[in-house]
N, C-alpha and C positions, 0 to 999 in steps of 0.2 A: 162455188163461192171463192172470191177472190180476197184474200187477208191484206192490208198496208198498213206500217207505221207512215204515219203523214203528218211531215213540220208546218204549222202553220204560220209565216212569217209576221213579225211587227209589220202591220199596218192599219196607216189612217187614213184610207179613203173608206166614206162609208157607201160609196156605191156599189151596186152587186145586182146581175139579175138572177133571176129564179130561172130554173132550168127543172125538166120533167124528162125523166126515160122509164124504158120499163128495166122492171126488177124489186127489190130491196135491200135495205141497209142499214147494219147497225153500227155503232159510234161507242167507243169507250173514250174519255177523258181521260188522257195520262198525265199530261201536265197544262196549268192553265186554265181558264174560262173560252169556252165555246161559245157561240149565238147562232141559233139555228132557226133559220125562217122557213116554217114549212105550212104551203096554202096561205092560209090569214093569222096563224098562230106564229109566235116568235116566244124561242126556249131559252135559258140557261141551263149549260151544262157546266160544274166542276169536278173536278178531278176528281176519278174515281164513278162517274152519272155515266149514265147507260141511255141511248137511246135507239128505236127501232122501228123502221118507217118503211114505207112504199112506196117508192121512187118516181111514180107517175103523178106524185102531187109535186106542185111546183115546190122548188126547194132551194137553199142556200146555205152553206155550214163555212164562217168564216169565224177567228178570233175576238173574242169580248174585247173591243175601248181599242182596236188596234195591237192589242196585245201579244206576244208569243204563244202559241198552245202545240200540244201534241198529243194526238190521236191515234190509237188502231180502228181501221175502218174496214169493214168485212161487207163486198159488195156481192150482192147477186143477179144476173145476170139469164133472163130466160133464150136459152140457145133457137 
């Protein structure tokens, strides 16, 4: 398992594609609104929301409305 704080920058493009690997991953909200598309489901996360997923569904974790956010992201990784 690999641990990041990860800045996620003011932006307003709402394009993005979904991406699939193997592993899983969980997400804490430090600062900010998250939006997390995963498969056909789309999440909010704030500050302080937990989430926790399986990497081989298509996926996407960018900031809410373009906004600032910050994240610890703990990734796992089958060797």
């Amino acid at each position: 398992m690999e641990p990041f704080i990860v800045d996620i920058d003011a932006n307003g493009n709402n394009e993005f594609h979904l991406s699939a690997h193997e592993g899983e991953e969980f997400i804490m909200v430090l600062k900010g609104t998250l939006e997390i598309n995963y498969g056909k489901y789309t999440y909010l996360l704030e500050e302080g929301d937990t989430i926790y997923y399986d990497s081989i569904v298509p996926h996407h974790v960018h900031a809410f409305e373009g906004q600032e956010a910050r994240i610890l992201a703990v990734i796992y990784t089958p060797i």
